[in-house]
C-alpha positions in Angstrom: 0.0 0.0 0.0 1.3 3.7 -0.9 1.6 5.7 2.1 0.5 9.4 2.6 2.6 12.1 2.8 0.7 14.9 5.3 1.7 18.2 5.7 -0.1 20.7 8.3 0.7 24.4 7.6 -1.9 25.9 10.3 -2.3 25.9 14.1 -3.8 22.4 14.7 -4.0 20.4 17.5 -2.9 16.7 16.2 -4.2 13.5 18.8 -5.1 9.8 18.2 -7.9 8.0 18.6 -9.0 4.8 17.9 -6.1 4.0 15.9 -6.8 7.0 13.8 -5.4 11.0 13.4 -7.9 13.0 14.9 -7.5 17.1 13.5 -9.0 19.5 15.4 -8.7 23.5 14.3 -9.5 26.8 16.1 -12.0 28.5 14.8 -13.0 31.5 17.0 -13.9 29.7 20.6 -14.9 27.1 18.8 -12.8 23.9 18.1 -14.0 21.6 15.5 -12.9 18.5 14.2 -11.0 18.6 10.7 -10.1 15.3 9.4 -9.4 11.9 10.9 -6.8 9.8 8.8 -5.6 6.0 10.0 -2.3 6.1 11.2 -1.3 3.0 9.4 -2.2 4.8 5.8 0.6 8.1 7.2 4.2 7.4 5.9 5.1 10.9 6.3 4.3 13.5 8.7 5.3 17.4 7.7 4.9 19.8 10.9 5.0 22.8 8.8 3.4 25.4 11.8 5.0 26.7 15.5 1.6 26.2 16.9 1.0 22.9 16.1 0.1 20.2 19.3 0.7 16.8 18.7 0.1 14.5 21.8 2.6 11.7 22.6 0.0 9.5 22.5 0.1 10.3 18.3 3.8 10.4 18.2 4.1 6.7 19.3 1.7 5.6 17.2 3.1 7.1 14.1 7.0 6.0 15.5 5.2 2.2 15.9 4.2 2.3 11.9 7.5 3.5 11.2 5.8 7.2 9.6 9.1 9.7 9.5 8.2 12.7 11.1 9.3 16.1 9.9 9.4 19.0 11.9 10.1 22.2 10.4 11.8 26.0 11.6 10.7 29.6 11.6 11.1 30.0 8.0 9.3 26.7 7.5 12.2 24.9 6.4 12.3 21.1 7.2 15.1 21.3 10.3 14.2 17.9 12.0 13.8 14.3 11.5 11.7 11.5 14.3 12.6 7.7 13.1 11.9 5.1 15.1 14.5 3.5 17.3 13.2 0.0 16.3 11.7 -0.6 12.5 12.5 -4.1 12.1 12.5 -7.7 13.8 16.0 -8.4 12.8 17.4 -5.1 13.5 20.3 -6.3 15.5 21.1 -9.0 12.9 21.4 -6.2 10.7 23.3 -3.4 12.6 26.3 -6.0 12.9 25.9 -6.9 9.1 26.0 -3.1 8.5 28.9 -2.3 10.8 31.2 -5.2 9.7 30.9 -4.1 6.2 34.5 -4.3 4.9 35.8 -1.2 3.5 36.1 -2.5 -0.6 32.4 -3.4 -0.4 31.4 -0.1 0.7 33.9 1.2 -2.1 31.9 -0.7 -4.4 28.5 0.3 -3.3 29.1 3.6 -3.6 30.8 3.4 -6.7 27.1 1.8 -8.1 25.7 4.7 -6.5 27.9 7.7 -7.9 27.1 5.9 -11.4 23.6 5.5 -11.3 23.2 9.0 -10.1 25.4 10.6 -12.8 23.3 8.3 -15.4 19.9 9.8 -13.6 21.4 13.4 -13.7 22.4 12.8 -17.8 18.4 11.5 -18.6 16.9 14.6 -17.0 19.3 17.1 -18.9 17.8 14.5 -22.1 14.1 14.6 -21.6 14.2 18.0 -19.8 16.5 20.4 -21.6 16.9 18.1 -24.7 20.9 18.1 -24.3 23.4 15.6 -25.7 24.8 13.9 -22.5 27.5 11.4 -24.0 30.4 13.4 -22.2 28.2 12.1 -18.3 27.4 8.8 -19.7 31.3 8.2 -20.4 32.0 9.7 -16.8 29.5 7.3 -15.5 31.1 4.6 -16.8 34.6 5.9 -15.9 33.5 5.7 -12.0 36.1 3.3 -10.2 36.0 2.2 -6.9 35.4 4.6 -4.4 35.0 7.3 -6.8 38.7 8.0 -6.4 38.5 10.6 -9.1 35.3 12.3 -8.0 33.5 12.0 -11.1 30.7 12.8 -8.9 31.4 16.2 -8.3 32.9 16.9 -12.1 29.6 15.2 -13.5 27.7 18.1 -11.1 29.3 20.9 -12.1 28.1 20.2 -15.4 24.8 18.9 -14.3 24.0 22.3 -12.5 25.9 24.9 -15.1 22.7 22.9 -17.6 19.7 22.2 -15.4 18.4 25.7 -15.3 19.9 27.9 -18.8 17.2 30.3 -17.8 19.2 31.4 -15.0 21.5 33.2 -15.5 25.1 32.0 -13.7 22.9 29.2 -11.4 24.9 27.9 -8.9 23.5 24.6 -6.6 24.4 26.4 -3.0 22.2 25.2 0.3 21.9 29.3 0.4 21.8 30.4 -2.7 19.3 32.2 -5.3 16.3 30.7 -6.2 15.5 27.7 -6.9 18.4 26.6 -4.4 15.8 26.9 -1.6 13.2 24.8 -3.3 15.5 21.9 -3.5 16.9 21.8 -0.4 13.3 21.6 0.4 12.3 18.6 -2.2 15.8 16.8 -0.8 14.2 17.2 2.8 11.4 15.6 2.0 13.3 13.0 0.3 15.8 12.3 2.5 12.8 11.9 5.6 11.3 8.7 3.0 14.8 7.3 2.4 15.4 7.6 5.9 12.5 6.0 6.7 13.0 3.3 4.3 16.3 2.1 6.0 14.9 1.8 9.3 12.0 -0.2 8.2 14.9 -2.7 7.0 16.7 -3.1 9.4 19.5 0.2 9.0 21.4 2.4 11.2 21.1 6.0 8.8 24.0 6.9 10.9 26.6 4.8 9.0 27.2 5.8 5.8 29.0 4.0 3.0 30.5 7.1 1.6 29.3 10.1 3.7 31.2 10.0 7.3 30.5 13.9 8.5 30.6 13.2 12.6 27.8 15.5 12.8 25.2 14.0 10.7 23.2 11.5 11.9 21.4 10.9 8.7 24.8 9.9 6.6 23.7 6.5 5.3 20.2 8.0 4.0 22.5 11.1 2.4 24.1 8.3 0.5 21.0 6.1 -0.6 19.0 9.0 -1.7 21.8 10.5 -4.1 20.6 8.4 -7.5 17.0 9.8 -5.9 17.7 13.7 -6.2 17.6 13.8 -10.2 13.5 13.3 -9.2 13.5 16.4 -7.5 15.3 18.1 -9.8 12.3 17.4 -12.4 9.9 18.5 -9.7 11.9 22.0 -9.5 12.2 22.4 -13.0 8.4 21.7 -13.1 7.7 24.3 -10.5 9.8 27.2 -12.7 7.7 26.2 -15.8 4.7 26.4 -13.6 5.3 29.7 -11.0 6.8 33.1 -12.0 7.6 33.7 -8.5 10.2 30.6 -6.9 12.2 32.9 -4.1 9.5 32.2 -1.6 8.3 29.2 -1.1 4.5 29.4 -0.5 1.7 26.6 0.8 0.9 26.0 -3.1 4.6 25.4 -3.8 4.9 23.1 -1.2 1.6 21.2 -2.3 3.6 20.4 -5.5 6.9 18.8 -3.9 5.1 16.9 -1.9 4.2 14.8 -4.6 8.3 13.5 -4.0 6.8 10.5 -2.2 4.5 9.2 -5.0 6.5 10.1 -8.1 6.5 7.6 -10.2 10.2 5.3 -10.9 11.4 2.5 -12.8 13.3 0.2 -10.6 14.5 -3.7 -11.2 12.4 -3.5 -14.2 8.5 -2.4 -12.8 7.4 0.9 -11.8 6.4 2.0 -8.5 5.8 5.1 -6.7 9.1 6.4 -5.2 8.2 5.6 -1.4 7.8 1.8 -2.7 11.0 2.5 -4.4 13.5 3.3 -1.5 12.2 0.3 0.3 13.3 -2.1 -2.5 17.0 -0.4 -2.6 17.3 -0.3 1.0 16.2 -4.1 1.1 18.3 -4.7 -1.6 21.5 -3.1 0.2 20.4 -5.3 3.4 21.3 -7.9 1.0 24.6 -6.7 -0.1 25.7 -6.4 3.8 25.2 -10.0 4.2 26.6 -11.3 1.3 23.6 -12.5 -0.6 24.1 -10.0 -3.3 26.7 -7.4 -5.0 24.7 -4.9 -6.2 22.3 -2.3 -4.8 18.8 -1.7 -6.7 18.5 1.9 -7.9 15.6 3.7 -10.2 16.0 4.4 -13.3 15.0 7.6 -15.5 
């Protein structure tokens, strides 16, 4: 089943009842209920308002469904992230699988990573922008071990100096010019469903294959979601086609990248929406850490 993504942009007071999300908003002196939704059908929850009330009874129901729980700051940026501490029955199983991973097959992963997002980034520059993109597919396929010559990073300078011609000098920097904000807040959003997807299998997001920052809890999910981002990238474009005005984002803005979870992907073969996606490549890197298999599951544009 395809989870929904929820965000809540107004005061609201958030509880559970009856296994359900109960929504109840101020109107005058009057409270009233809103909506009720089944916590089982809630993958993601966005808190997108400083007076919103959500009661702890509702937080440990969402944590016990494994729903990732966003929180966001005063500028309604996503700036948090509640997992669950325990998403799966063989969890500790899989946390020593995960942390006796031997440094060449981390190498490895990520090098299947670093190619399949460079390959993602060169399709959107061919359906989107209609460019020729042999020089990325020969980086792609020039990615060693490791990525000990950061084709990565050459492959995204080239990526970004293309993605958006209609601006002028566009530079991808967390606080840049519009659209930078937009995608930092599409790769929130995706980063909350990959993160999601690694503790429903078993994962620490902590421990990266690639990423190490001692600072980020999330390194692991930084790495999986990196063939991901390309998605985003459509949605952005999508939203410059569709908006003259990018440089704040509003509610209606919002309401269009939080289609992220149900975007539709090609992986192993069969289409699914992206949410169903991550799951398959996190299950499929389970596999990798124990041996059963060499090579991670990615989508494909």
């Amino acid at each position: 089943m395809i989870k929904r993504t929820l965000s809540f942009n107004n005061p609201a007071y958030l509880s559970l009842r009856n296994g359900q999300l109960i929504v109840r908003l101020h109107k005058g002196e009057q409270e009233e209920t809103a909506a009720t939704v089944p916590i089982e059908d809630i993958g993601v929850l966005v808190i997108d308002h400083q007076q919103i009330t959500l009661t702890h009874g509702l937080i440990s129901a969402l944590l016990d469904n494994n729903c990732a729980i966003v929180t966001s700051d005063s500028r309604h940026m996503p700036s948090g992230l509640l997992l669950p501490l325990s998403g799966n029955t063989l969890q500790s199983e899989r946390f020593r699988m995960q942390i006796d991973a031997s440094l060449p097959l981390k190498k490895q992963l990520w090098q299947q990573t670093v190619q399949q997002k460079i390959r993602n980034q060169a399709a959107v520059l061919r359906q989107v922008r209609g460019m020729e993109v042999k020089n990325m597919l020969v980086w792609a396929a020039s990615v060693r071990s490791g990525d000990a010559d950061n084709l990565e990073g050459r492959a995204a300078a080239y990526y970004w100096r293309n993605m958006f011609p209609e601006l002028d000098g566009f530079t991808r920097d967390r606080e840049g010019d519009a659209p930078n904000a937009l995608l930092n807040y599409g790769y929130a959003i995706l980063r909350a469903v990959v993160a999601r997807s690694l503790v429903g299998s078993g994962l620490l997001p902590t421990l990266g294959i690639h990423h190490h920052n001692r600072y980020n809890a999330y390194c692991l999910a930084d790495d999986i979601m990196e063939p991901y981002r390309p998605y985003v990238d459509v949605l952005v474009a999508e939203v410059q086609e569709l908006f003259s005005d990018t440089e704040t984002i509003t509610t209606e803005l919002k309401r269009h990248m939080l289609q992220i979870p149900v975007v539709e992907v090609t992986i192993n073969g069969q289409r699914s929406p992206l949410m169903v996606a991550a799951t398959t490549t996190t299950a499929s890197l389970c596999r990798c850490f124990s041996g059963e298999q060499r090579k991670i599951l990615y989508p494909e544009i």
